[in-house]
C-alpha positions in Angstrom: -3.2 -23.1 -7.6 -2.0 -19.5 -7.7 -0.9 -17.8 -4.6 -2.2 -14.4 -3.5 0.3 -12.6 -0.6 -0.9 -9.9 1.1 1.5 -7.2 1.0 1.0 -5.4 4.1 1.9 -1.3 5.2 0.8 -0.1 1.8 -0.4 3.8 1.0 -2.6 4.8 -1.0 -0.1 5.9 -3.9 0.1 2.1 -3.8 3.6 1.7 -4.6 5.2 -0.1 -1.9 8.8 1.2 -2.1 7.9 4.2 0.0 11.1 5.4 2.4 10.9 7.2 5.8 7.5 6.5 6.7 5.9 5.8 10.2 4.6 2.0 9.1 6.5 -1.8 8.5 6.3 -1.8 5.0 6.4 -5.5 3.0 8.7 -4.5 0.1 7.4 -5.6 -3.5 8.4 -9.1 -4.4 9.2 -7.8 -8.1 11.1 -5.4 -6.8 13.2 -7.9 -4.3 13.4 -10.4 -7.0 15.1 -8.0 -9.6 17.0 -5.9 -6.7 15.5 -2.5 -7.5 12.9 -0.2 -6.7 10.8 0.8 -10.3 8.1 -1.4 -10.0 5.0 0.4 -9.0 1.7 -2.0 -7.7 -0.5 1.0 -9.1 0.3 4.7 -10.4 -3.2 6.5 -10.5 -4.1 7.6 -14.1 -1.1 6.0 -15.2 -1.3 1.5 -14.8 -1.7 -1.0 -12.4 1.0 -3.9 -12.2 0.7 -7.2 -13.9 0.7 -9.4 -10.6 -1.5 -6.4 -8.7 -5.0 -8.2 -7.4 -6.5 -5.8 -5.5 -6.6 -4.3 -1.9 -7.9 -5.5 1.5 -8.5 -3.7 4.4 -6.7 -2.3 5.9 -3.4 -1.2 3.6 -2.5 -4.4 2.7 -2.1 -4.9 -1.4 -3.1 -8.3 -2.9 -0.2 -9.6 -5.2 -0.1 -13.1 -7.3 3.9 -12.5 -7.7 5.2 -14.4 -9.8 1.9 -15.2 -11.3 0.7 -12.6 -13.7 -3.1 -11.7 -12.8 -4.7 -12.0 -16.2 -7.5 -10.1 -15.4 -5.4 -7.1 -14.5 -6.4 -3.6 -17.5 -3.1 -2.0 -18.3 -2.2 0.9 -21.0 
């Protein structure tokens, strides 16, 4: 059974790497796991992240790291 963690303190650029804000802010597993800051949980107009699996109220991103989401549209 996949895991979903909820990724809490997110804004709405939904990136998740975001630096002097006012919020906690639960960096992106991806980005933990490979010690940087690229990966991006959605870039409007752009793509959405392979593990991204949706948003919950109130600012938290849904993430299956390190199960890709298969149902997940990228470019």
């Amino acid at each position: 059974m996949k895991k979903i963690n909820e990724l809490q303190g997110a804004n709405m650029d939904i990136d998740l790497v975001s630096e002097n804000i006012g919020w906690k802010q639960v960096r992106c597993p991806w980005n933990e796991a490979e010690n940087t800051k690229e990966h991006k949980c959605a870039v409007k107009n752009m793509s959405i992240c392979k593990f991204f699996c949706g948003i919950k109220y109130l600012y938290s991103v849904l993430c299956s790291y390190p199960y890709e989401n298969k149902d997940v549209l990228t470019e």
